[in-house]
VEXFIRO-178487 format. One record per residue (C-alpha): residue number from 0; residue in one letter; x, y, z. Coordinates in steps of 0.05 Angstrom, whole numbers, plus 5000, padded with zeros to 4 digits. Layout:
<recs>
> i:aa:xx:yy:zz
> NUM:A:X:Y:Z;
...
</recs>
This chain:
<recs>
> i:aa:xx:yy:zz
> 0:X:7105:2916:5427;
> 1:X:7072:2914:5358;
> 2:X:7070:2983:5324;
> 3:X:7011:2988:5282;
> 4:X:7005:3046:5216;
> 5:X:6940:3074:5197;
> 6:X:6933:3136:5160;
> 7:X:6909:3190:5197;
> 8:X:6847:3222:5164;
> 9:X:6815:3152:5153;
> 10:X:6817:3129:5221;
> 11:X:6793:3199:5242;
> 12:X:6736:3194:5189;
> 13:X:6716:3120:5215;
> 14:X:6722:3140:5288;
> 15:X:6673:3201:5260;
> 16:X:6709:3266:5289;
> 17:X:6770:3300:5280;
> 18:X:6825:3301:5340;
> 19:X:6891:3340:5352;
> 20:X:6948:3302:5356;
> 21:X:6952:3315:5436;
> 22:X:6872:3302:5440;
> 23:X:6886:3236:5400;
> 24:X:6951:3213:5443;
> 25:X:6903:3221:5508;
> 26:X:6849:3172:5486;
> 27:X:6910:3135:5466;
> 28:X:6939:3126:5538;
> 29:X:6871:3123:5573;
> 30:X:6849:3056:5520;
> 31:X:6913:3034:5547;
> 32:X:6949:3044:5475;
> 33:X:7015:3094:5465;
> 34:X:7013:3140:5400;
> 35:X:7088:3132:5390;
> 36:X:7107:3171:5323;
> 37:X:7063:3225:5280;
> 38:X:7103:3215:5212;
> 39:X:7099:3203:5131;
> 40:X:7111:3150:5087;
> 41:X:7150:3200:5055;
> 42:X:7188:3218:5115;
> 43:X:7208:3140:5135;
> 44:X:7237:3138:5070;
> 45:X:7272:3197:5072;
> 46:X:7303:3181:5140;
> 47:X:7321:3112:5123;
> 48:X:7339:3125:5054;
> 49:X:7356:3193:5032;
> 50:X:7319:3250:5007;
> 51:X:7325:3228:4938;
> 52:X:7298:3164:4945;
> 53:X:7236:3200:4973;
> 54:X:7219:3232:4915;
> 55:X:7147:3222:4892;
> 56:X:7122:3190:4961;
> 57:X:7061:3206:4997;
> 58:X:7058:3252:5043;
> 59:X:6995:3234:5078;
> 60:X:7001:3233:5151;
> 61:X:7010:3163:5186;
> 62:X:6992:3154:5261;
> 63:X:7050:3102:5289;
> 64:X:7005:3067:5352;
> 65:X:7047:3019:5403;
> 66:X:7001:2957:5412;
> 67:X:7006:2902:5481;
> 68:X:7033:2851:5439;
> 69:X:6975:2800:5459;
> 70:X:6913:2849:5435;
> 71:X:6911:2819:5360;
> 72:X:6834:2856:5357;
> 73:X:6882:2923:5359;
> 74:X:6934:2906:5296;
> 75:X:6891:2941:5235;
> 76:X:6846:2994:5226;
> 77:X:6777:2959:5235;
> 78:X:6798:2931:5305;
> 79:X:6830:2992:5330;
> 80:X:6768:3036:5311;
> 81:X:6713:2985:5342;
> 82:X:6754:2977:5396;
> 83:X:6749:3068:5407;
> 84:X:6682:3066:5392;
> 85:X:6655:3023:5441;
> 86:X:6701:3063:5492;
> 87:X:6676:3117:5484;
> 88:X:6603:3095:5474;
> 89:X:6584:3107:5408;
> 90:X:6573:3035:5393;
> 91:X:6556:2972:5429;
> 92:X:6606:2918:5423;
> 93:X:6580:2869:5371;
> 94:X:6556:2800:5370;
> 95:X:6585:2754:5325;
> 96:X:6543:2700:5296;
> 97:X:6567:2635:5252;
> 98:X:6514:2618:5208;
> 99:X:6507:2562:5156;
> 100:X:6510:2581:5075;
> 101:X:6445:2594:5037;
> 102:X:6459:2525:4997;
> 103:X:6460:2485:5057;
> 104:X:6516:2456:5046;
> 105:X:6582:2485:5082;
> 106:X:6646:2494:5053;
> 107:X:6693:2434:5073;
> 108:X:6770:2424:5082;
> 109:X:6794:2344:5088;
> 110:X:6859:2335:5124;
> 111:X:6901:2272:5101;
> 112:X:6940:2230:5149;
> 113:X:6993:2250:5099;
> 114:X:7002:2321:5138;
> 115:X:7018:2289:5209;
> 116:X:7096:2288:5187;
> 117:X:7090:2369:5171;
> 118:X:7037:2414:5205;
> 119:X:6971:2375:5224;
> 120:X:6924:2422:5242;
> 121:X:6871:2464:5193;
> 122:X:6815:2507:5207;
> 123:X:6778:2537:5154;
> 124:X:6722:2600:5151;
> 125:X:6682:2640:5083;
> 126:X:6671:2710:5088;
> 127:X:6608:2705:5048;
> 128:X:6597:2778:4997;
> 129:X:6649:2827:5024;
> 130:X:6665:2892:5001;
> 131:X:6724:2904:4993;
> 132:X:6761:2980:4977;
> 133:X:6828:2998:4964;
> 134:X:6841:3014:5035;
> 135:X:6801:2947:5064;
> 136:X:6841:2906:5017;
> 137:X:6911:2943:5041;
> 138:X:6885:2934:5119;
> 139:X:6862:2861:5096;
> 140:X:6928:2843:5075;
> 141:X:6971:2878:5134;
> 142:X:6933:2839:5182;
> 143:X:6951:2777:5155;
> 144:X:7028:2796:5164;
> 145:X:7013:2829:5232;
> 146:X:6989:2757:5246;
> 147:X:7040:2721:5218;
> 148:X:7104:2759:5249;
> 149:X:7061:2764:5316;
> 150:X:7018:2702:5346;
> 151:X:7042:2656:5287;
> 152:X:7116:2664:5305;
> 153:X:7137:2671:5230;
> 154:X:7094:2626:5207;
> 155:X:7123:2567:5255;
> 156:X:7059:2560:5283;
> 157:X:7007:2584:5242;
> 158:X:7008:2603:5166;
> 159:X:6945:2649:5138;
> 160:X:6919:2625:5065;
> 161:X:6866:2679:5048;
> 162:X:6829:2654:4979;
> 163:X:6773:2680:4917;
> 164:X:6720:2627:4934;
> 165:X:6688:2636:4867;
> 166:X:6757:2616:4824;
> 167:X:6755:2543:4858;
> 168:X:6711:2492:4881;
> 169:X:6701:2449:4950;
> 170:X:6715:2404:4973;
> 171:X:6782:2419:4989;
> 172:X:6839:2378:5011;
> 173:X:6894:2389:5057;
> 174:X:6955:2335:5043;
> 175:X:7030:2339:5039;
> 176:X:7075:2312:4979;
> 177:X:7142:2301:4964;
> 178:X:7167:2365:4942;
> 179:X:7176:2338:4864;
> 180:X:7105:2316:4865;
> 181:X:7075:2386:4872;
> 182:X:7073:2439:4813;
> 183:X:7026:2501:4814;
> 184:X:7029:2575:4786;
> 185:X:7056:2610:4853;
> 186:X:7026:2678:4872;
> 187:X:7046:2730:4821;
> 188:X:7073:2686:4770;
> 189:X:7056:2658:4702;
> 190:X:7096:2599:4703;
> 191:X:7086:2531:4736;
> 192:X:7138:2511:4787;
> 193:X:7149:2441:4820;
> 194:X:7163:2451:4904;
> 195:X:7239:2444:4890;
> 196:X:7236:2498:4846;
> 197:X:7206:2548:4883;
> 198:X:7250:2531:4949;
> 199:X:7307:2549:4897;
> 200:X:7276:2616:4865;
> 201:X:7256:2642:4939;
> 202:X:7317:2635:4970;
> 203:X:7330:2705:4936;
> 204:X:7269:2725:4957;
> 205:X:7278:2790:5008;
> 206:X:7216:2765:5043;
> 207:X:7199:2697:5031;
> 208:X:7270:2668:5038;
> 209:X:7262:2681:5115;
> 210:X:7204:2622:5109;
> 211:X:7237:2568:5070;
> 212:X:7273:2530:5126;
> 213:X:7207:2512:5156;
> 214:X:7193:2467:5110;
> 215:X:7256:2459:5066;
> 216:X:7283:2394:5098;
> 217:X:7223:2361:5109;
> 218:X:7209:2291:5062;
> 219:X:7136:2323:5042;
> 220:X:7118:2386:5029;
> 221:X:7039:2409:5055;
> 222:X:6997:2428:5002;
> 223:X:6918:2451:5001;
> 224:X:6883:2431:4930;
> 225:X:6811:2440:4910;
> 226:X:6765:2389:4875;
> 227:X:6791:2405:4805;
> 228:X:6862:2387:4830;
> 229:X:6881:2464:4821;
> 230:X:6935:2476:4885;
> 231:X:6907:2539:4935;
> 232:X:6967:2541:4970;
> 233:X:7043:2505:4996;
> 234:X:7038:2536:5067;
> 235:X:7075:2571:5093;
> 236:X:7108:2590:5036;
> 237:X:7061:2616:4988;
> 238:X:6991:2623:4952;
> 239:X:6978:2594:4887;
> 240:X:6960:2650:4835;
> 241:X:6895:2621:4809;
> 242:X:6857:2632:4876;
> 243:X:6884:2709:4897;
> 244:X:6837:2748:4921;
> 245:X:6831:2822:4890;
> 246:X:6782:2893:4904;
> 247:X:6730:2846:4856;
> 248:X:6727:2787:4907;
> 249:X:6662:2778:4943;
> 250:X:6673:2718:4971;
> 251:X:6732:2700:5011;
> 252:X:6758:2629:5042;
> 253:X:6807:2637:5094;
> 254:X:6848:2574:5112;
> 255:X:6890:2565:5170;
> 256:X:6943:2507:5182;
> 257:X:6997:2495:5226;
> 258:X:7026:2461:5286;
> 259:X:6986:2485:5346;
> 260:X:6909:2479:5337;
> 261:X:6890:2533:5391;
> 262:X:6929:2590:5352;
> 263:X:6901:2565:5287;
> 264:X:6839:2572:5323;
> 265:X:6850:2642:5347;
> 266:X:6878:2672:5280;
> 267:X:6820:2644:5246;
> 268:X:6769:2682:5293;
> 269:X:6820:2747:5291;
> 270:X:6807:2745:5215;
> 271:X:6743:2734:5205;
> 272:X:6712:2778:5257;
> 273:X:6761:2837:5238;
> 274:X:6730:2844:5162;
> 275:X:6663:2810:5174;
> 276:X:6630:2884:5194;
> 277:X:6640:2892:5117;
> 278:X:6600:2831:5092;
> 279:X:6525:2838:5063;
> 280:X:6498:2815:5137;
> 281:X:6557:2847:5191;
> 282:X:6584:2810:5234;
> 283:X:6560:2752:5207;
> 284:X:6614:2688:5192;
> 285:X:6597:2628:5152;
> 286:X:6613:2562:5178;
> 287:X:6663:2514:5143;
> 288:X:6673:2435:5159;
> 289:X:6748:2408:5174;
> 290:X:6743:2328:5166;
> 291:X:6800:2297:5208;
> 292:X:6840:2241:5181;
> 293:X:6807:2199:5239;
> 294:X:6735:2208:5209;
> 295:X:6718:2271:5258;
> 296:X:6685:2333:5229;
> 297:X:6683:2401:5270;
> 298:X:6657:2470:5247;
> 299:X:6703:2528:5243;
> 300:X:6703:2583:5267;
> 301:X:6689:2568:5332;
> 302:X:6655:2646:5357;
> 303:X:6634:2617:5419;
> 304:X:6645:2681:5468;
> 305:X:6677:2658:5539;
> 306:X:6640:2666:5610;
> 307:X:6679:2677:5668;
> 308:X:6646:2705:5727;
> 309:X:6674:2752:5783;
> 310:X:6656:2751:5855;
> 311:X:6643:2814:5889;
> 312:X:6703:2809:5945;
> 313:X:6747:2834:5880;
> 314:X:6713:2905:5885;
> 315:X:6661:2956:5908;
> 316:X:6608:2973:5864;
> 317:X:6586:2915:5819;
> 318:X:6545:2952:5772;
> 319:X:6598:3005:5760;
> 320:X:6647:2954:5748;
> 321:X:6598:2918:5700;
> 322:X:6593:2989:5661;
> 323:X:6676:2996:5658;
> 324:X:6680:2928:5629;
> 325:X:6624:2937:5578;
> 326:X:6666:2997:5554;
> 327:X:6729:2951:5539;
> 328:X:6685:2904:5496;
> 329:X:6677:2861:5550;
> 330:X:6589:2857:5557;
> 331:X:6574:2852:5632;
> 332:X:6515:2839:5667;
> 333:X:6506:2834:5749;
> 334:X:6471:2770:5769;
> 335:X:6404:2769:5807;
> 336:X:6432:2774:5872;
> 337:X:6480:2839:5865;
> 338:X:6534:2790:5877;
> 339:X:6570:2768:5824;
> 340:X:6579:2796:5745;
> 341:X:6584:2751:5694;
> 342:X:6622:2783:5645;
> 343:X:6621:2750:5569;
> 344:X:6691:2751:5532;
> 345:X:6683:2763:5453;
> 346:X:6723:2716:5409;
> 347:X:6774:2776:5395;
> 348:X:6798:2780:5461;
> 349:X:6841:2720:5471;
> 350:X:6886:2749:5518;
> 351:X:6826:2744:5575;
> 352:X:6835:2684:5598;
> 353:X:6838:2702:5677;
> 354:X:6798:2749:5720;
> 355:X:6863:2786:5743;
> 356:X:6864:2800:5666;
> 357:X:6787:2822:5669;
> 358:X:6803:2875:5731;
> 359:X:6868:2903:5695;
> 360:X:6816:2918:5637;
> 361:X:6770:2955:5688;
> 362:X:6829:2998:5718;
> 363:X:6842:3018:5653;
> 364:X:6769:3047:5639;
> 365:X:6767:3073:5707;
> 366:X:6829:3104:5686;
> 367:X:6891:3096:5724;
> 368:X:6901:3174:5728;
> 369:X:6837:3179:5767;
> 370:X:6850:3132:5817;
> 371:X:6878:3163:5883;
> 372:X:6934:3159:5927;
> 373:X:6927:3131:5988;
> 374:X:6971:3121:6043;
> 375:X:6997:3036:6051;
> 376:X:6955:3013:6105;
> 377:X:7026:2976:6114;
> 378:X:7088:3012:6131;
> 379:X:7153:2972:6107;
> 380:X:7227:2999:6110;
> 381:X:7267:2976:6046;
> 382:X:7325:2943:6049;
> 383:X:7382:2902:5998;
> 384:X:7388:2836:5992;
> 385:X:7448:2821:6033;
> 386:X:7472:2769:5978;
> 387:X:7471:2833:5930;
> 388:X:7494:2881:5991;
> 389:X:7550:2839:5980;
> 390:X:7558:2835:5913;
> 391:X:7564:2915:5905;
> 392:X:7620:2923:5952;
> 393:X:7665:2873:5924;
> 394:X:7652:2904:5854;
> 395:X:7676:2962:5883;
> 396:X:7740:2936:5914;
> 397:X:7760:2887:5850;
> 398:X:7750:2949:5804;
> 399:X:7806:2995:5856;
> 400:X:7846:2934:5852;
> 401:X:7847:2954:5779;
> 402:X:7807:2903:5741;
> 403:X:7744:2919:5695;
> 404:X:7670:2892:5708;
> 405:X:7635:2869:5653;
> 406:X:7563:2831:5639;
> 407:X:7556:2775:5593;
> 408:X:7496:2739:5571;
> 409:X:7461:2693:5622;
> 410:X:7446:2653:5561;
> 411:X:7501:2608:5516;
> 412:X:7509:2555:5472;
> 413:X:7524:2481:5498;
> 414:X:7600:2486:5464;
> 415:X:7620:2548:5508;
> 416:X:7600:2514:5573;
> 417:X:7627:2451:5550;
> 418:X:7676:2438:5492;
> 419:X:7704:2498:5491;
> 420:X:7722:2485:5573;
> 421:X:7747:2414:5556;
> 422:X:7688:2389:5597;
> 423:X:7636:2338:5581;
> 424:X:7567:2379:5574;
> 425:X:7528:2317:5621;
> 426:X:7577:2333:5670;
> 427:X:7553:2397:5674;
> 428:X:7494:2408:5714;
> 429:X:7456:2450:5654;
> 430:X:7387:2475:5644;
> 431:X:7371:2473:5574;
> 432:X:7324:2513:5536;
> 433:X:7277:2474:5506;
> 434:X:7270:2508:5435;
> 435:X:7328:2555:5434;
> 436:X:7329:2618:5392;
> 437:X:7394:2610:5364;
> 438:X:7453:2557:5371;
> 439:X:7486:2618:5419;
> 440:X:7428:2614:5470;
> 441:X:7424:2526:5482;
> 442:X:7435:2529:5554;
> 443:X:7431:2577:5621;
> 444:X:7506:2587:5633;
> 445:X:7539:2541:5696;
> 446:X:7613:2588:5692;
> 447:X:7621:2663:5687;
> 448:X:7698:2639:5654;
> 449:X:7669:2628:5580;
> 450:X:7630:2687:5581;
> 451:X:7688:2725:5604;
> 452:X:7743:2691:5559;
> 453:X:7690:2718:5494;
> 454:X:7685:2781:5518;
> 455:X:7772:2774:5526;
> 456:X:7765:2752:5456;
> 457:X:7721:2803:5430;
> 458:X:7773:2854:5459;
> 459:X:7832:2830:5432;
> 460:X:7865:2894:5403;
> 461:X:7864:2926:5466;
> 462:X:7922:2950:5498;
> 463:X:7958:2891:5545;
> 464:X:7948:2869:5600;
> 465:X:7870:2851:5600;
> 466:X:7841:2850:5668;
> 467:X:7770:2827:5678;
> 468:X:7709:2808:5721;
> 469:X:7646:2786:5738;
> 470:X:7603:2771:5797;
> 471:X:7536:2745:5780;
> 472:X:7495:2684:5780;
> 473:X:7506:2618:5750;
> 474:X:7437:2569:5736;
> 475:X:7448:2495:5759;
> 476:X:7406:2436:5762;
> 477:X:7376:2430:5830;
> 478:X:7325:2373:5847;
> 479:X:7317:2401:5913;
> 480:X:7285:2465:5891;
> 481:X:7203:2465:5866;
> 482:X:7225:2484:5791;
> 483:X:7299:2441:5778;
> 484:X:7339:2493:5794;
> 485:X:7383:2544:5837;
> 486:X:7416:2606:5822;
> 487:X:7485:2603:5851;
> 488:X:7521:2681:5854;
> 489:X:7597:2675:5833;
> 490:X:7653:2715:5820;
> 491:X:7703:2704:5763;
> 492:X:7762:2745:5740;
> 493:X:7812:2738:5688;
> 494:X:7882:2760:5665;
> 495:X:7903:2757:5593;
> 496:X:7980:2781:5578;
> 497:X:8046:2759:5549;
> 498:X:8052:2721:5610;
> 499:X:8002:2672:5651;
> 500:X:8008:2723:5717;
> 501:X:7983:2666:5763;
> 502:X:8005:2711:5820;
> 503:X:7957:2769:5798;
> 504:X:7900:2712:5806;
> 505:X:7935:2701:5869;
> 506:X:7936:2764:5892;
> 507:X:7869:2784:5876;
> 508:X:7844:2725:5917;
> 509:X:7874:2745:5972;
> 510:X:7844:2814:5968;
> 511:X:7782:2783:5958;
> 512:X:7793:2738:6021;
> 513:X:7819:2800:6062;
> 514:X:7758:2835:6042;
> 515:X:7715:2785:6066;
> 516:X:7748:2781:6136;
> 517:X:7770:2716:6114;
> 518:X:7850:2693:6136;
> 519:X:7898:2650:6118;
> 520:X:7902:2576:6150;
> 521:X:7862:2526:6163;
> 522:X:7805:2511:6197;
> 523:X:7769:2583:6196;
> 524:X:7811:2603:6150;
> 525:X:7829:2600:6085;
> 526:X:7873:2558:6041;
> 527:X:7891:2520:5968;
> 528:X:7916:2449:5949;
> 529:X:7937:2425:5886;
> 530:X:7875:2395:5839;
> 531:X:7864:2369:5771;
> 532:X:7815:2408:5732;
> 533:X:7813:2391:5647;
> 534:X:7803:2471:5646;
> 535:X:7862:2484:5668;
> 536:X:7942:2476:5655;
> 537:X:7967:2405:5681;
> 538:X:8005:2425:5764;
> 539:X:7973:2497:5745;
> 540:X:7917:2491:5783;
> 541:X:7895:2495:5851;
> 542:X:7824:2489:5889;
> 543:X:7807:2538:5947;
> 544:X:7780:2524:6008;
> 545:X:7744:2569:6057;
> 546:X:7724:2543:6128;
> 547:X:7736:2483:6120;
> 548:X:7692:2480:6047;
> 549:X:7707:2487:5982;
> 550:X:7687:2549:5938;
> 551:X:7725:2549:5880;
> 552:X:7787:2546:5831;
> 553:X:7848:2577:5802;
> 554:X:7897:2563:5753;
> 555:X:7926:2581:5683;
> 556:X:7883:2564:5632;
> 557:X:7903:2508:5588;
> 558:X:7926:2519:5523;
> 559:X:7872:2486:5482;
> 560:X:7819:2524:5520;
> 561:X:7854:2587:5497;
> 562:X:7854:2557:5428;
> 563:X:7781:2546:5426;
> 564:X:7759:2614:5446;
> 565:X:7814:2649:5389;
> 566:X:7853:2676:5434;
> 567:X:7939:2673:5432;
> 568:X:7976:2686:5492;
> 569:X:7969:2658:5561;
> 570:X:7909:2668:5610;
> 571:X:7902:2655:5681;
> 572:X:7833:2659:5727;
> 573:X:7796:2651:5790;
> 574:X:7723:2629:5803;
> 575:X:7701:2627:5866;
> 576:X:7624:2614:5902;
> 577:X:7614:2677:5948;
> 578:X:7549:2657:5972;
> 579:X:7587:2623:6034;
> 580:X:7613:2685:6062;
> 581:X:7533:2715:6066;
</recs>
């Protein structure tokens, strides 16, 4: 969850009372927030730092508030006070209105083809004569990186370009440019750098370093200029210095590009109706024009509040319900016939996009302390899975027969599944994830082995021999199943020493097998044959079979598979299906 900073005594002075710290952490919980630390700037420093680096900072006391990570009208000051407000009733939740500028003629922001190859999108906004304080131009700012580390993934998505309207002139253009082609003064600085340039001076950059690969290996490099060819911005990297805003601007335009025109769409709105209480006419948002590369113009922002309407099956008292929501900023009204509310979502709430997620908001102004107990009009009797009934007792019995669990990562890279295992990753029945994280989470793992020979690896300088397990489940491709796949519960062990110990594998399998009221033979029984597995040591391998079916393998591990996960001395291991013996 988001944690979001405000000093204490101004949010008390805009909320218009003074709470205790236990009186504020109750409105906290019952808006459905957490007041998670009471601290200091000068205390964070001091913790994380040292006392002596915490000479000389401020002491005034800073509220720490956990926010749901999809309320972006909660991550400043403004939002969090309206939101209190109309909670409690002291305010009405307000209406906000896109109007056109006083000249007529809007602001407007062409997008080249040129930008297809980077980030396509635009959207584009004026907050016409703000006022802006020290503190408003500090909460201004903070949003903007809420924003960016939040719904705009790290600027991935969506990168915020926040501009003095009265240092440049429309119309504006949105393009992209080989990176040599483009020279500006960045943010901050006095001197003119080409693209290149500033890709090299950033990289030492503690915070804007973290941005550079977004764009760093692309041919062109998106760039927004104004009609005197003066550059606003290279998103997402940086601002150009000319247009920065300051506690003198009165008149701000706010651009917004990216790759996905829905969340440019929603941090626009988040922006605009955050600070636009502070403009001449609150609450008010002038309208800027966004001319597609295919001839299309639309107006930004959008504003346009959402209408969903709930039936009256979903609850008891419509008009009490109506009067809950209206408290959440959600204005309500009960239709003609006492049968239905139609309840109208404001353009800061884009997490309603449901009516499960409009009740959830009315149990939270009910409060969910004052609703009472009841007895289940259904009586059920709870009982384990058998599949994990299972599971438990043979964890039990491996770790007496003196082996040690442990629980690796569902998630690994393509290499430990395959390469690393000798195996051919096609071959491997794998779900992949679609836009993995990092290169060590590429696919949902089909073998507990390479998770287990890491964690071997990881444990090297531990006393000989290493004895380890795992039963869990295993995600293969399944085109029988509704969503491509099936969990498949397995249990692996290993044993690393000076020597293979094939029997120990042995043995332990025919604990296992003994434990499972499983015997030796054919038929019902159990029994192993020689197999060829590329895992495994050439005539050191053998494939179990359980009633008449396979489940399994075990072997010494060949020596390049040892190689591959840095390990040195011999390993052997078992990995058997247990789902059979349910």
């Amino acid at each position: 969850m988001p944690t979001v900073s405000v000093k204490r005594d101004l949010l008390f002075h805009a909320l218009g009372r003074t709470y205790t710290d236990e009186e504020f952490d109750e409105l906290c919980f019952e808006f459905g927030l957490e007041l998670d630390e009471i601290t200091s700037e000068k205390d964070i420093i001091s913790r994380e730092q040292g006392n002596t680096k915490a000479e000389g900072a401020s002491d005034v006391i800073l509220y720490k508030i956990d926010v749901p990570a999809n309320r972006y009208d909660l991550l400043c000051l403004e939002g969090l006070v309206r939101g209190l407000q109309v909670f409690k009733q002291k305010m009405e939740a307000p209406l906000y209105r896109r109007v056109s500028p006083a000249s007529g003629e809007p602001q407007r922001l062409v997008i080249t083809e040129e930008t297809a190859a980077v980030r396509p999108h635009a959207v584009a906004a004026v907050l016409r004569n703000i006022t802006f304080t020290l503190e408003r131009y500090d909460s201004f700012i903070e949003l903007q990186e809420k924003l960016h580390q939040n719904v705009c993934r790290k600027r991935t998505l969506i990168a915020i370009g926040t501009h003095d309207l009265d240092t440049i002139s429309g119309p504006f253009t949105y393009t992209a440019k080989p990176p040599g082609d483009i020279c500006f003064k960045p943010l901050n600085h006095a001197k003119e750098y080409t693209a290149q340039e500033l890709m090299s001076l950033y990289k030492t950059d503690s915070h804007l370093r973290h941005y550079l690969h977004i764009i760093e290996d692309k041919p062109v490099y998106p760039v927004i200029y104004d009609s005197n060819g003066i550059v606003l911005s290279m998103p997402p990297i940086i601002n150009g210095d000319h247009s920065k805003i300051s506690l003198n601007t009165k008149n701000v335009f706010i651009e917004c590009t990216g790759t996905d025109l829905t969340k440019a769409k929603i941090v626009l709105d988040m922006m605009v109706t955050m600070f636009c209480e502070y403009c001449e006419e609150p609450f008010t948002v002038e309208e800027a024009e966004v001319v597609y590369p295919d001839g299309r113009i639309c107006q930004y922002p959008v504003l346009c509040p959402l209408t969903i309407t709930l039936q009256s099956f979903l609850f008891e008292s419509t008009e009490h319900i109506a009067q809950l929501l209206t408290k959440m900023c959600l204005r309500s009204e009960v239709t003609s016939d006492g049968e239905q509310i139609e309840v109208e979502i404001p353009p800061t709430r884009s997490d309603v996009i449901h009516a499960c997620d409009i009740m959830e908001d009315a149990a939270m102004a009910y409060g969910f302390n004052n609703i009472p107990r009841t007895t289940p009009r259904t009586y059920t009797v709870a009982n384990q899975l058998p599949l994990n009934k299972l599971s438990e007792l043979l964890r039990q019995d491996l770790a007496a027969a003196g082996f040690t669990e442990a629980l690796t990562f569902a998630l690994c890279s393509q290499e430990d599944i395959a390469d690393k295992l000798l195996k051919n990753i096609s071959e491997t029945r794998a779900c992949h994830i679609s836009n993995p994280k990092t290169a060590e989470f590429q696919v949902a793992r089909t073998t507990l082995l390479s998770g287990l020979l890491k964690t071997v690896a990881a444990n090297r300088k531990m006393p000989l021999p290493l004895r380890l397990f795992e039963i869990s489940d295993v995600v293969l491709k399944d085109e029988t199943k509704d969503v491509g796949a099936s969990n498949n519960r397995r249990l692996c062990a290993v044993y690393y020493n000076k020597s293979p110990g094939f029997e120990v594998i042995h043995g332990l399998m025919d604990r296992v097998m003994q434990l499972l009221e499983v015997k030796p033979g054919q038929g019902n029984g159990y029994h192993i044959q020689a197999a060829d597995d590329s895992t495994f040591f050439p005539g050191r391998c053998a494939e179990i079979f359980a009633r008449g079916k396979s489940i399994g393998r075990l072997g010494v591990l060949h020596p390049d598979v040892i190689n591959r996960f840095e390990l040195t001395m011999p390993c052997s291991a078992l990995d058997i299906d247990i789902e059979p013996f349910l």
